[in-house]
Phi, psi and omega in degrees: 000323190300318192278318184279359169255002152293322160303310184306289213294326212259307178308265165046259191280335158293300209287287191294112182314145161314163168256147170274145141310342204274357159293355238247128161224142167269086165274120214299325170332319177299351193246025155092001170286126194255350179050017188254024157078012199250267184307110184262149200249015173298340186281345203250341153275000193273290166317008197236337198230353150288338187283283179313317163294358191246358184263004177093344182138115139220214188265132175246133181229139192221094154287167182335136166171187167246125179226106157313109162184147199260202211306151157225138190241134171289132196260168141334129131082030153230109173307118146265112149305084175281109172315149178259135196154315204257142171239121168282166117234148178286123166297147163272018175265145189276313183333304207286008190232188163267081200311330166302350191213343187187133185255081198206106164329285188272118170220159197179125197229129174046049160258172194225196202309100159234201211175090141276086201243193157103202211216046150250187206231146140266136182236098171332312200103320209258092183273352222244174135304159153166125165097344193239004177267122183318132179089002224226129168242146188209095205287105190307136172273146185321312204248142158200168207223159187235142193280318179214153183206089160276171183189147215005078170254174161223132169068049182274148179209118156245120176211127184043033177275138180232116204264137205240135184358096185268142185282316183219215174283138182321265151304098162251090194248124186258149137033059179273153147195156206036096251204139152208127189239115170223152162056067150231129170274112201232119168235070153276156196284135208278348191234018152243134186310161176040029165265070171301189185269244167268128184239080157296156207169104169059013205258170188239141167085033173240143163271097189248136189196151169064021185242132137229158236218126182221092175243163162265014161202183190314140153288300192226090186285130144254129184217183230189087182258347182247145166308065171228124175295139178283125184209151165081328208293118149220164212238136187236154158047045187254158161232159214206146169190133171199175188263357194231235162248129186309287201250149194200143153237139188106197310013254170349105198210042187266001146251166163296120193249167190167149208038081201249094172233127172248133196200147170047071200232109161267147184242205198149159186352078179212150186277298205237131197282306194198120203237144175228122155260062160285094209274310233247008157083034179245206196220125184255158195197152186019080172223138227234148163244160164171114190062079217209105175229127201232127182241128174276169162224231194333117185300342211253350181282155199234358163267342160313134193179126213271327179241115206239146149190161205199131173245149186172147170279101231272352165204169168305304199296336194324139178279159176285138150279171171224184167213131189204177212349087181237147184248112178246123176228115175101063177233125152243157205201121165212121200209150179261001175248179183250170185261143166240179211190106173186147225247216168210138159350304196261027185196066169303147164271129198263130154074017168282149173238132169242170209175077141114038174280106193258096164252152196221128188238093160310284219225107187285136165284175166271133151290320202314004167213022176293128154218186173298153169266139171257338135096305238190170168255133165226179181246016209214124157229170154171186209323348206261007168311293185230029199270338197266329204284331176287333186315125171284094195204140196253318169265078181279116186236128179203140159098028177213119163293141190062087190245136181224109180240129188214131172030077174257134148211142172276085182249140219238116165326122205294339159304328158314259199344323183263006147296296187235117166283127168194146184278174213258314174222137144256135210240145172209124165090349180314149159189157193077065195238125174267122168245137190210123139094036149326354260227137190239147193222145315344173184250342178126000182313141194068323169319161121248047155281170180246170164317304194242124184225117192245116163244117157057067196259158187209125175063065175230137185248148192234113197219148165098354194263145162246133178262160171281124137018125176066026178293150134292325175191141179261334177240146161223138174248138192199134164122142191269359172299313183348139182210174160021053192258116177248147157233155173204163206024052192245173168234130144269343190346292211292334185275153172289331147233111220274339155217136197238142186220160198262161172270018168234007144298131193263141175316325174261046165285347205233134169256073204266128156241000156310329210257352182265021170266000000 
């Protein structure tokens, strides 16, 4: 008998899951949290979640209330639940953080499935301006705080929690891995600095989908501040609006960044749309764009530019980095500014695709103090600052191998256009190259610039483009480097001069074999 209830119990214990702890809920009223925005209740959540963790793991709830409070640190195997109703705020007391580990509400170091959800809210505090209005100076405080900073965590979830003026940055996740953030709204005040969105920073394996995201710095930063690669990450469905750069990789770029897809993303009233910074000498890679609709905003900032990238050394000792085989297919861009793209003499960017790009030009900027963005602090300059950001050009591309430009087309408001005359791309320094199917509206009556404008370009095929009634020129060539410019299967017919060259071009750089048929 003995034996068949040992058989029984061991059948059992197969068929039936354990029961978990982590079903288990902790409500912080029980821990002595008063919630009435008066009272700081960070010790009776601390206890609520200290509680849960030694019971193995569960849900920690934090109901309706106003809950005043400084760090709180996150365990192994605990969801915080914000009830909808509930407000975290953040103290603005220094007293209320650790100063050894973390100026952060939410913190948490070598923990595992944790997990910050529901449809309450946390609120920074940090409302004023600073730091972001022109003209305006404003002396940066000692103290500032950040809503969360996990760090070597594993297997994290944030979902559909809404975060309210964070005093610095929002999201900090250091060196994280499988990481999923969805349906979280992050409104921080659009004119205070370094209040990014989301900070992935070395982590491998994350998901961002469904958020929207309002900073006073990029909305979805990926940086890399230790030499560990930033990896896997992709980011979906997002709407994005900052004073800064939306979607960004860099600065901080002292790991490798790689398998990076951003995809079905609106952007809005931000100066740099989708931004590449490589100050710090590692290699960002197979980072993919794709159905990407990006609005610039203020026309009179003279760093605007909805798709940017820039390679450059971030002090003299610094090492070069590089960039290589990245894609934007499916971007509509509507900016008074052009997009720039540019690599360096010892570090050409390898492998770009542009693809299926629609930019609508309103309102054309003034370039004439136009420069490059900078992103970031560096000690180094030189020419590539304004040299490419001047070019009368809406696609400036310098300093890259293997290029494929397909159906771009530039439609420019014609008072613009007779304002600021400019080609729809300039290639400068380029090589190994396709440009195929092009097109710019005005076509250029009375202008001279051409569509496509190439200085010092080598191995470039130019195929598939038609000009419009009244180009001026559809190629323009310049530079004595020029080589190998073949073009086929294009009709120029319609232009008045279908290729136009500087007098330091050598006559055979160029291969119309259109013309030999």
């Amino acid at each position: 008998m003995r034996q068949k209830y040992i058989i029984l119990f061991v059948t059992l214990a197969i068929i039936l899951p354990p029961i978990k702890a982590s079903t288990a809920v902790f409500n912080v009223r029980d821990y002595g949290a008063k919630g009435d925005q008066k009272t700081n209740d960070s010790a009776a959540v601390q206890k609520a979640i200290d509680a849960c963790n030694t019971a193995g793991g569960g849900t920690v709830l934090v109901p309706a209330g106003n809950y005043l409070s400084g760090m709180i640190r996150l365990r192994s195997h605990i969801t915080l639940e914000l009830d909808a109703g509930a407000t975290l705020w953040a103290s603005t007391d220094r007293r209320d953080y650790d100063k050894g580990r973390s100026r952060h509400l939410l913190f948490a170091d070598g923990a595992h499935h944790i997990a910050v959800v529901g449809f309450g809210a946390i609120n920074g505090q940090g409302t004023a301006d600073l730091g972001r209005r022109m003209g305006v100076k404003e002396e940066m405080p000692s103290f500032r705080t950040g809503i969360l900073l996990f760090q070597n965590c594993e297997n994290v979830t944030i979902r559909d929690v809404t975060i309210l003026y964070s005093d610095a940055w929002t999201v900090h996740l250091k060196r994280c891995e499988t990481v999923f953030i969805d349906g979280v709204t992050i409104i921080n005040n659009y004119y205070r600095t370094n209040s990014d969105g989301i900070d992935p920073n070395s982590c491998r394996d994350v998901h961002i989908s469904n958020c929207h995201i309002v900073a006073g710095d990029d909305c979805i930063v990926l940086k890399s501040t230790d030499p560990y690669p930033c990896e896997n990450v992709v980011v979906t469905n997002c709407t994005l609006e900052t004073i800064a750069t939306a979607l960004k990789l860099g600065t901080e770029s002292r790991g490798d960044f790689r398998n990076i897809h951003f995809s079905n993303c609106t952007i809005r009233n931000s100066p740099v749309g989708i931004g590449f910074y490589m100050k710090d000498g590692a290699t960002m890679e197979n980072v993919t764009f794709s159905n990407i609709s990006i609005e610039t905003s203020t026309p009179s900032l003279y760093s605007v530019c909805p798709i940017f990238m820039d390679i450059e050394k971030r002090n003299t000792d610094s090492s070069i980095g590089r960039i290589r085989d990245v894609m934007f297919r499916d971007i509509t861009i509507r900016s008074g500014n052009g997009i720039l793209i540019q690599g360096m003499p010892e570090s050409p960017i390898e492998n770009l695709t542009m693809e299926n790009i629609i930019f609508r030009v309103d309102q054309a900027s003034d370039y004439s103090k136009r420069s490059k963005h900078i992103g970031g602090r560096r000690t180094t300059r030189d020419e590539r600052d304004t040299r490419y950001a001047r070019q009368p050009s809406y696609v400036t591309i310098a300093y890259v191998h293997g290029l494929l430009l397909e159906n771009i087309r530039v439609l420019i408001a014609r008072d613009g256009f007779e304002k600021y005359e400019r080609c729809a791309v300039s290639g400068h320094e380029l090589e190994n190259g396709t440009i195929r199917s092009i097109y710019r509206s005005p076509a250029g009556a009375g202008g001279q610039l051409p569509i496509v404008a190439l200085e010092n370009c080598r191995r470039m095929l130019l195929t598939g483009c038609q000009a419009s009634p009244e180009t001026p020129a559809f190629l323009g060539l310049r530079g004595k480097q020029t080589a190998a410019i073949s073009l086929v299967g294009n009709d120029l017919r319609e232009a008045v001069r279908p290729v136009i060259r500087g007098e330091d071009v050598p006559a055979s750089a160029v291969k119309d074999l259109d013309d030999k048929r």
